[in-house]
ROBA-163802 format. One record per residue (C-alpha): residue in three letters; x, y, z. Coordinates in Angstrom, 1 decimal. Layout:
<pts>
{ala {X Y Z}}
...
</pts>
This chain:
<pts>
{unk {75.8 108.3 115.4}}
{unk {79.6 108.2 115.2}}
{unk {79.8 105.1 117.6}}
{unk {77.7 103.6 114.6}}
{unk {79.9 104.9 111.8}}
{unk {82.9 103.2 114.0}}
{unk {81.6 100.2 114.5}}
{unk {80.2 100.1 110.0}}
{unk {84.4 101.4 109.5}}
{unk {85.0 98.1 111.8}}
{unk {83.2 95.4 110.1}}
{unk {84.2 96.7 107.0}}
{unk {88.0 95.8 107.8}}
{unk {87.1 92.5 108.6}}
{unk {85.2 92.0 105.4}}
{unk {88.4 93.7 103.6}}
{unk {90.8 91.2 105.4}}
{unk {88.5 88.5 104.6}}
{unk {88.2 89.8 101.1}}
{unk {92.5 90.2 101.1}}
{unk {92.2 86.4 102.0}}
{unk {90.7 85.3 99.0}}
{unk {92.2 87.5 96.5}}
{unk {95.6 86.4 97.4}}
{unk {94.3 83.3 97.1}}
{unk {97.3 82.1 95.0}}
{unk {99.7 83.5 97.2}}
{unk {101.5 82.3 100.5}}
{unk {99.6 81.3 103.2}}
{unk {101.2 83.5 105.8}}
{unk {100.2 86.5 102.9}}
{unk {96.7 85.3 103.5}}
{unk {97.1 85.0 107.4}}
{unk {98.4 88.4 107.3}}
{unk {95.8 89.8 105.5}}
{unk {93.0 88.4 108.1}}
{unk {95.1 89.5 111.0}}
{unk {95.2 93.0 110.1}}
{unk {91.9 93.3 109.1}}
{unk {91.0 92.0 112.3}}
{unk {93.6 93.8 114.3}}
{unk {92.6 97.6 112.8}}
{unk {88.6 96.3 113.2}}
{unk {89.8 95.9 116.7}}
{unk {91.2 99.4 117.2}}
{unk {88.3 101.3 115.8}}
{unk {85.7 99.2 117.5}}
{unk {88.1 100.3 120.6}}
{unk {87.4 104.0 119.9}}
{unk {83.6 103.6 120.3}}
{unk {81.6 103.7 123.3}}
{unk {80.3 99.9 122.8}}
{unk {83.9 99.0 122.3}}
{unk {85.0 100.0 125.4}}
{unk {82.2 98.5 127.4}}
{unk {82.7 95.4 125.5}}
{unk {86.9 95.6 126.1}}
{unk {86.2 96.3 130.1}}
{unk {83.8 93.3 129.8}}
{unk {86.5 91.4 129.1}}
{unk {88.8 92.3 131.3}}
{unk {86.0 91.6 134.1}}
{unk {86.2 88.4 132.7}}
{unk {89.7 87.5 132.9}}
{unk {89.9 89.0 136.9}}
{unk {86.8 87.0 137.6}}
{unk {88.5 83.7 136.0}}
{unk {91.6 84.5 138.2}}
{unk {89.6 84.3 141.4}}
{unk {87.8 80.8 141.0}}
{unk {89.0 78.4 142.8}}
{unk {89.7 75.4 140.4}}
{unk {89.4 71.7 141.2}}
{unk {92.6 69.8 142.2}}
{unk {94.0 67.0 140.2}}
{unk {92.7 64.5 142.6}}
{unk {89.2 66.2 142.3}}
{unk {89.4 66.2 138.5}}
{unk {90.0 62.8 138.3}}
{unk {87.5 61.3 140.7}}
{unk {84.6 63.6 139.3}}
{unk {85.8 61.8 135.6}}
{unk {85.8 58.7 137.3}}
{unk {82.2 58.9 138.8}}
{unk {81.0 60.5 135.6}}
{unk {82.4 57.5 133.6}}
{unk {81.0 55.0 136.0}}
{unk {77.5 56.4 135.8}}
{unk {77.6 56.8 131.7}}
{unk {78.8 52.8 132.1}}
{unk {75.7 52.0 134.9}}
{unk {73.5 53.8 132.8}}
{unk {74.8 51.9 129.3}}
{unk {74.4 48.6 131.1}}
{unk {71.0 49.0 132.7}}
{unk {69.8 50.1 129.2}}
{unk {70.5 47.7 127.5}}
{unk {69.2 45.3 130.0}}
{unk {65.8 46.9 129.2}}
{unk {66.3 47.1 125.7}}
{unk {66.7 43.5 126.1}}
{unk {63.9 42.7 128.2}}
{unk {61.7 44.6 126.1}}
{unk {62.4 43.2 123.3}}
{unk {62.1 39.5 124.6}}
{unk {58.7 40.8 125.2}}
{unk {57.5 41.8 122.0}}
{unk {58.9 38.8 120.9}}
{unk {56.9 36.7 123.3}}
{unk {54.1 38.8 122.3}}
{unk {54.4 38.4 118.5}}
{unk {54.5 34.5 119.2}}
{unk {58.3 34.3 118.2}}
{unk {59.7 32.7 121.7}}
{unk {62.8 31.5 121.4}}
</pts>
């Protein structure tokens, strides 16, 4: 129950700093940027304090270590998988239209409008 009660106390500081946002609507726009930041920031600690908090914050630092151990495509790699990629999409764009065109040469035959 208190995990609950945490995690109602968080949402309700980011509604507060999203309610601070508009109500300084006249003022600076660093006041209002402030105002969502902190809500979100304090939202943050309490949600830490809770039990889903802190399976969701060890989540994501699973996440980060498991980001840090692919193995990520070389420049060279990058660019000939783009290049492929944008040859197909151009194969593809021309062998549609080639249909397209057929096709409709054939209704046109069909219709009796033969050019």
């Amino acid at each position: 129950m208190a995990d609950k009660i945490k995690l109602l106390v968080a949402f309700l500081l980011v509604v507060a700093g999203i309610a601070g946002f508009y109500y300084l609507g006249d003022s600076a726009a660093v006041l209002k940027l402030a105002s969502v930041l902190t809500g979100l920031l304090l939202a943050a600690g309490v949600a830490w304090t809770s039990e889903p908090g802190k399976q969701f914050f060890a989540f994501g630092q699973d996440s980060v270590a498991e980001a840090k151990r692919v193995v990520w495509p070389t420049r060279k790699e990058t660019l000939q998988t783009t290049g492929v990629v944008l040859l197909f999409a151009v194969t593809m764009a021309l062998f549609l239209w080639l249909v397209d065109a057929g096709l409709m040469m054939a209704v046109n035959m069909l219709m009796g409008r033969g050019e």
